[in-house]
C-alpha positions as CSV (number, residue, x, y, z in Angstrom):
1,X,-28.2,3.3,6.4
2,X,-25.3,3.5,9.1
3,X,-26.7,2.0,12.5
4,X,-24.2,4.1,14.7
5,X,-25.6,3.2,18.3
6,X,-25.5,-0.7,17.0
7,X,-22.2,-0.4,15.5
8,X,-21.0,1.3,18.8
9,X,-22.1,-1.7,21.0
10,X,-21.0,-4.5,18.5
11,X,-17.4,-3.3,18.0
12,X,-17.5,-2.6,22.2
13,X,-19.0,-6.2,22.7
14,X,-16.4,-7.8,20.2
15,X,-12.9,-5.8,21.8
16,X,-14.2,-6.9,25.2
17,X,-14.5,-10.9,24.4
18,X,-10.5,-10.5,22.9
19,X,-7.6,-11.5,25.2
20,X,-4.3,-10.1,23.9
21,X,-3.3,-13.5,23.7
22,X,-5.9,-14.4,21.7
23,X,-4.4,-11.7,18.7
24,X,-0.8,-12.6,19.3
25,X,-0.3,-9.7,22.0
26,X,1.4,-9.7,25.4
27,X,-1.2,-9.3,28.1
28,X,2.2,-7.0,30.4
29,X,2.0,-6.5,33.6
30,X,-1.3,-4.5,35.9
31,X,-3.5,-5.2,33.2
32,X,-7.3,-3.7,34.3
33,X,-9.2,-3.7,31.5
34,X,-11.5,-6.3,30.6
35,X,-10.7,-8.0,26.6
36,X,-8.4,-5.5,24.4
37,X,-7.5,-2.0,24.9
38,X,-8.9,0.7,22.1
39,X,-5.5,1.8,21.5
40,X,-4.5,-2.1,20.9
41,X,-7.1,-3.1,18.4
42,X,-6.2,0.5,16.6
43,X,-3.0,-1.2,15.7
44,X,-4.5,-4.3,15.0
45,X,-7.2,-2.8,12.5
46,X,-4.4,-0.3,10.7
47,X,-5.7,3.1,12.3
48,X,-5.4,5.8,14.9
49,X,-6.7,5.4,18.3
50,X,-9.1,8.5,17.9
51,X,-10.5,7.3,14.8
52,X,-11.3,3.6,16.4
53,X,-12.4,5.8,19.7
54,X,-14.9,7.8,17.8
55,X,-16.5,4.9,15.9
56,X,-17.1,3.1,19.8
57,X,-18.6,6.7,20.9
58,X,-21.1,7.2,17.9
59,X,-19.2,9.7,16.4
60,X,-17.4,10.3,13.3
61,X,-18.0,10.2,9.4
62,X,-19.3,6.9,8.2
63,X,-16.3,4.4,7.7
64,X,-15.7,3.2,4.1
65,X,-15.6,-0.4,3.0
66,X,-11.9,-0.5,3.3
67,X,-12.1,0.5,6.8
68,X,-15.0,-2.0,7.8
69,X,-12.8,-4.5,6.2
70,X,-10.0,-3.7,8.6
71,X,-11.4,-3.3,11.7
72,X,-13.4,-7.0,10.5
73,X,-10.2,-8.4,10.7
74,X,-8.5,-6.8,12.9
75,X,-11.2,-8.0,15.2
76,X,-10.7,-11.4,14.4
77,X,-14.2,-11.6,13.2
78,X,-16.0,-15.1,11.8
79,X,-17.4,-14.2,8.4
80,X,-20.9,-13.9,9.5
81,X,-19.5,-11.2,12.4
82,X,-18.1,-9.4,9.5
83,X,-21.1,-9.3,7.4
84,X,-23.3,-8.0,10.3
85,X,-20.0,-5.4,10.7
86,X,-20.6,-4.0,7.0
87,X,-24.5,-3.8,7.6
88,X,-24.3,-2.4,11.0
89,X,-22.0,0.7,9.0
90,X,-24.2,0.8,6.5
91,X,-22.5,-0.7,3.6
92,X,-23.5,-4.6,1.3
93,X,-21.1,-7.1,2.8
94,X,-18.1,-8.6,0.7
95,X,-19.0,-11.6,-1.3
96,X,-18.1,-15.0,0.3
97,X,-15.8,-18.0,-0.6
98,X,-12.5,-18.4,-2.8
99,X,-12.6,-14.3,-4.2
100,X,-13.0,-13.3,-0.5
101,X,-9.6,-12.1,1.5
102,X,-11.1,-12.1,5.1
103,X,-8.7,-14.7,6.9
104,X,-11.1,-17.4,9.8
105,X,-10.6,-15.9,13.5
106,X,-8.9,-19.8,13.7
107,X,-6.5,-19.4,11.3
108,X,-5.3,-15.8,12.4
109,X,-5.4,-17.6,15.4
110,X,-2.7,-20.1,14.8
111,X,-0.7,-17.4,12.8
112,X,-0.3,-15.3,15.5
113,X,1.3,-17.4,17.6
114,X,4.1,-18.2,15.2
115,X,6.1,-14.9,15.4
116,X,9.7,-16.6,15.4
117,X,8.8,-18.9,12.5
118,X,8.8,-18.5,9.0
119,X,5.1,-18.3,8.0
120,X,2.4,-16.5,5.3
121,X,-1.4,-16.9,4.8
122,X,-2.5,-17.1,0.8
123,X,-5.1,-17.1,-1.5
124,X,-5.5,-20.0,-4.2
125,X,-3.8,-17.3,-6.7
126,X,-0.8,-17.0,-4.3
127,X,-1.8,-13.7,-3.1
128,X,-0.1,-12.9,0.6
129,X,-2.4,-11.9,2.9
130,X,-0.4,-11.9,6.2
131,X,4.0,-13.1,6.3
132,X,5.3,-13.0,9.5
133,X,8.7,-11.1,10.5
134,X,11.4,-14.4,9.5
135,X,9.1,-14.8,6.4
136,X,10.0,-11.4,5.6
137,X,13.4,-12.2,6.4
138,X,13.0,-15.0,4.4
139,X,11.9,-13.9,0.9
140,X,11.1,-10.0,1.2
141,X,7.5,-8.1,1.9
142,X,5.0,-9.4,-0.5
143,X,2.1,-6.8,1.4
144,X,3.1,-3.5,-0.9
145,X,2.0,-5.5,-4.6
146,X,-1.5,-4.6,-5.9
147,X,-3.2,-5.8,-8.9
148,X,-2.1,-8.8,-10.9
149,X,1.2,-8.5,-9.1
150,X,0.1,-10.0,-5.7
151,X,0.0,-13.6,-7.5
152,X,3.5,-15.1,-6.9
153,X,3.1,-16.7,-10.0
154,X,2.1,-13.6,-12.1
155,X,5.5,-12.3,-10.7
156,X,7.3,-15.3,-12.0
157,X,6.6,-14.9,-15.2
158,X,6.6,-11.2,-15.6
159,X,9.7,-10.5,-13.1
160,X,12.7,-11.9,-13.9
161,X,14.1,-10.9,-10.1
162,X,11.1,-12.9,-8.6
163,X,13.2,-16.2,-9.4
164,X,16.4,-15.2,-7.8
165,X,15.3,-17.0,-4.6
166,X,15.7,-19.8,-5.8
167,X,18.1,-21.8,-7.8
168,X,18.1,-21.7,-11.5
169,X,17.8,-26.2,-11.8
170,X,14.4,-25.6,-10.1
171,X,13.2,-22.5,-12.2
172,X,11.6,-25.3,-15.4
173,X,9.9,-27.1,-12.5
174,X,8.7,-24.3,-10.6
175,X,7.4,-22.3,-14.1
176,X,5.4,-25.8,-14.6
177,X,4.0,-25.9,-11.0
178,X,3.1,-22.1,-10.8
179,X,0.9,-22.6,-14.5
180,X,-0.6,-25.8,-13.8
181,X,-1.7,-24.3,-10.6
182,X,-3.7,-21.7,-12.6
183,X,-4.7,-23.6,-15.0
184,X,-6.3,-25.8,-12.2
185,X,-7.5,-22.6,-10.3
186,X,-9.4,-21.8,-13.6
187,X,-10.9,-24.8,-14.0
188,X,-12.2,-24.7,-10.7
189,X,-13.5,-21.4,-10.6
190,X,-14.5,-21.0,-14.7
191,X,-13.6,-18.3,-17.6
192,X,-15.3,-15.2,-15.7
193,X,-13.2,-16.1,-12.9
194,X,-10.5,-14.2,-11.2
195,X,-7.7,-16.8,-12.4
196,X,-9.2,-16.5,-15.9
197,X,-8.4,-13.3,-15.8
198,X,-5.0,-13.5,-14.7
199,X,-4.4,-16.5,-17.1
200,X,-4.9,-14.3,-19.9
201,X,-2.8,-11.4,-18.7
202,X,0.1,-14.2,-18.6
203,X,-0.6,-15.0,-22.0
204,X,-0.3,-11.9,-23.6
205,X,2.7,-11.2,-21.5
206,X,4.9,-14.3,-21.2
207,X,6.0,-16.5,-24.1
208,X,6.9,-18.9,-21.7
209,X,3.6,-19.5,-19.6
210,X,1.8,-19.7,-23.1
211,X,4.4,-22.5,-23.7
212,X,3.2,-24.1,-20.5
213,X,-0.2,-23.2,-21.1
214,X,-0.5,-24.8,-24.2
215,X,0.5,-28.3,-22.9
216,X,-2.6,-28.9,-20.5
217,X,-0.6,-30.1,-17.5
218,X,-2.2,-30.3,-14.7
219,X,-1.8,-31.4,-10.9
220,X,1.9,-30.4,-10.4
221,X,2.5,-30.7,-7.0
222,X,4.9,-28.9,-5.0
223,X,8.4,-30.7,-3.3
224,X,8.5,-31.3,-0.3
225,X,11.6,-29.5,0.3
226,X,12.1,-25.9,-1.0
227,X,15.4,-25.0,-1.6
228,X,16.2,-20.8,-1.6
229,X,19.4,-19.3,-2.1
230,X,18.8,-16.3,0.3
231,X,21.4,-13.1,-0.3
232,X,22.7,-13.2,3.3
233,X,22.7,-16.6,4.5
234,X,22.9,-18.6,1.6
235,X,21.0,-21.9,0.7
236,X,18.4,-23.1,2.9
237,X,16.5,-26.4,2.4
238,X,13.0,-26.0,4.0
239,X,10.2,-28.1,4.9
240,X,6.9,-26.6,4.1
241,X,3.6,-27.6,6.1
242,X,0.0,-26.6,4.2
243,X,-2.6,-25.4,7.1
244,X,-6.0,-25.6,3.9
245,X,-9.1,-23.3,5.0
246,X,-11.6,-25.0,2.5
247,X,-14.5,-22.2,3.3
248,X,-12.3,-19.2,2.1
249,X,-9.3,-20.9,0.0
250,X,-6.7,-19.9,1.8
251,X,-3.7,-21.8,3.0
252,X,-1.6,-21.5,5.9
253,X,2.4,-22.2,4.9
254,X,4.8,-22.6,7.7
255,X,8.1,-22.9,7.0
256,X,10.9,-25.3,9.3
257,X,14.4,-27.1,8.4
258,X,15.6,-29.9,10.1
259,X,17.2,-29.8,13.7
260,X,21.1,-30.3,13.7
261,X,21.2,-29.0,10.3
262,X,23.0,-25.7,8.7
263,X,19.6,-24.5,7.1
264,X,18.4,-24.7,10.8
265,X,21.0,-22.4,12.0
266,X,20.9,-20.2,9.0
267,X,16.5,-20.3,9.9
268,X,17.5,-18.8,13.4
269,X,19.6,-15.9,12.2
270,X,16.9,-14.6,10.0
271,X,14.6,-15.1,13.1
272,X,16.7,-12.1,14.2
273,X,17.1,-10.6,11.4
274,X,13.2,-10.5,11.1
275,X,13.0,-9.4,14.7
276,X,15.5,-7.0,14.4
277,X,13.9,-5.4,11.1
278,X,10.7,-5.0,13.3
279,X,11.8,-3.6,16.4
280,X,13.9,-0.6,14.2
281,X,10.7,-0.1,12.2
């Protein structure tokens, strides 16, 4: 049963403790009101003002799961937070651990403050939960893809314009990473898992990942250095740093190139290409 006058005070308590600093926001200028505006965690949670209003007032149908979700995250809430949030409205909370796609308060944390860099949060299935505006710059919007599709490596091996990124001498290596991975996924996780699942979609789908599948390899790391071949700007060699959340499974990539170097200048005009994009959205 929905606890609305609970509900009311926990969502009130949480938007006071936030800063807009604290969820990647500028604070402006003759700013009066103590933690985050309603109107300010609206956009962070995906809805209208009025709809995040009524909730606060004790009015209002009873959100759905989706919408808990949301406002869990938009919140910035630890996963204990956002369990309490889904009982408060009235609903079972989301199981925990690798199948869960609530993101830590200190990873969103870090994330937020890296709006003119190249960075995504994932899932141990390569499933995008968050890219900032040069990561969409970068290599597209991954957010619209549902179902099997949100895997980068289901895409790789079901959509032949997921590999035009990168250069064909790294497609053999990359089609050995991205199936290893799984295969390493499943092992982890077991045959009723998740990356079971989407191991044998693959293999009814794609001779090629059977191929892989069939040889057992394991423990294919990534390079250190990615190399993309972007439409506008061309190659781009770029290091990639692994931020690991053990408790949910997710990973934090952030993406540089070397100072001094034309990768590096090429970063900085999709810094502004990604800015740009945003600002006319």
């Amino acid at each position: 049963m929905m606890d609305r006058p609970q509900l009311a005070e926990f969502l009130r308590r949480r938007r006071e403790a936030l800063q807009p600093e604290d969820v990647g926001m500028p604070r402006g200028q003759r700013r009066r009101t103590s933690g985050l505006r309603r109107e300010e965690v609206a956009v962070l949670c995906h809805m209208s003002t009025d709809y995040y209003a009524r909730l606060e007032q004790e009015r209002g149908p009873q959100p759905s799961r989706q919408m808990i979700a949301s406002i869990a995250q938009g919140l910035h809430l630890t996963v204990a937070q956002r369990d309490h949030l889904f009982r408060l409205a009235g609903h079972q909370p989301p199981p925990r651990g690798s199948s869960s796609e609530h993101i830590s308060p200190g990873m969103l944390r870090i994330f937020d403050r890296l709006a003119d860099t190249p960075a995504e949060i994932v899932t141990e299935l390569g499933e995008t939960l968050r890219q900032t505006p040069p990561k969409v710059a970068l290599t597209g919007d991954w957010s619209g893809f549902t179902g099997p599709r949100r895997s980068i490596g289901y895409r790789w091996f079901t959509d032949p314009a997921s590999r035009d990124l990168h250069l064909p001498e790294d497609h053999a290596f990359l089609s050995r990473m991205y199936a290893a991975g799984l295969r390493g996924v499943v092992a982890l996780r077991g045959p009723e898992s998740r990356a079971a699942e989407l191991a044998r979609l693959l293999l009814g789908q794609s001779p090629e990942f059977a191929d892989l599948w069939a040889d057992h390899e394991i423990g294919v790391e990534p390079d250190e250095v990615k190399r993309y071949q972007h439409p506008e700007v061309g190659r781009l060699d770029l290091n990639c740093q692994v931020l690991l959340d053990p408790h949910q499974s997710h990973s934090l990539l952030v993406y540089t190139a070397d100072p001094g170097t034309e990768s590096y200048e090429k970063l900085q005009v999709l810094t502004v290409i990604g800015a740009q994009r945003i600002s006319s959205s």
